[in-house]
C-alpha positions in Angstrom: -131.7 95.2 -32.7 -134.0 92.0 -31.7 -137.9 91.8 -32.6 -139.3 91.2 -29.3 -143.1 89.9 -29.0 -145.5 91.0 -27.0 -149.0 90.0 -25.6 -152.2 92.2 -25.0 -153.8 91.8 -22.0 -156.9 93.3 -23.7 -157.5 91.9 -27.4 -155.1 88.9 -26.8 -153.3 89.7 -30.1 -149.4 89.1 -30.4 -147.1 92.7 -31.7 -143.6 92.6 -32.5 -141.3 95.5 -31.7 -138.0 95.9 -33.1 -136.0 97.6 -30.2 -132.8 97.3 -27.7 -132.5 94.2 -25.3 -132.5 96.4 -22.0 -135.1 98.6 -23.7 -137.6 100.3 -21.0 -139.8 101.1 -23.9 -143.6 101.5 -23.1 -145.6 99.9 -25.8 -149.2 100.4 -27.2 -151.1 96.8 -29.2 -151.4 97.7 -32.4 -154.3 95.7 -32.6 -156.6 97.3 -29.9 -154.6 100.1 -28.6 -153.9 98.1 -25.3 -151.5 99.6 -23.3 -150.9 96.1 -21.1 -148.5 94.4 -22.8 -146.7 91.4 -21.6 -143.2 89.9 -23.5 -143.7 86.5 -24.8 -140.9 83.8 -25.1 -140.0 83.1 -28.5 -138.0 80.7 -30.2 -135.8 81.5 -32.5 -135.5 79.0 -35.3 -133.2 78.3 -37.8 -132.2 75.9 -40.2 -128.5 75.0 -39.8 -126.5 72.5 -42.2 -123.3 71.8 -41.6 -120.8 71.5 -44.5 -118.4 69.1 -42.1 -121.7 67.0 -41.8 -122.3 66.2 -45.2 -124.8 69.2 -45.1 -126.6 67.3 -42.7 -129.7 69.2 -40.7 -129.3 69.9 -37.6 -132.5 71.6 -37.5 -134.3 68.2 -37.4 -134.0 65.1 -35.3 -131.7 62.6 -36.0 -134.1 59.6 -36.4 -137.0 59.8 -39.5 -136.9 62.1 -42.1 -136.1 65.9 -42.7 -139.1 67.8 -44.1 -136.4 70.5 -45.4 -136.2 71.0 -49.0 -132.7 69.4 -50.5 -131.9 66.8 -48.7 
């Protein structure tokens, strides 16, 4: 199951929830106690070498240098 984020409408704090994509779930901040929540966009991130590449990091741009341990 995904951790979903979620926003309080009250405090302003972020929660995560672990729970199903097409969940229906109410949710209470566990900050505040808020019961407005609203689901934030995340981004998922990940650091991704590829052997094929030389173990190059596709995590970071192409140009300048990669700030990733290694390499």
């Amino acid at each position: 199951m995904p951790i979903f984020e979620y926003k309080c409408e009250k405090c302003g704090k972020i929660s995560e929830f672990l729970e199903k994509a097409d969940s229906k779930s109410e949710h209470t901040c566990s900050h505040c106690g808020g019961k407005k929540l609203a689901k934030q966009f995340s981004a998922f991130a990940a650091h991704v070498k590829n052997p094929s590449d030389g173990g190059k990091c596709h995590t970071c741009p192409s140009s300048g240098s990669c700030p990733h341990s290694g390499h």
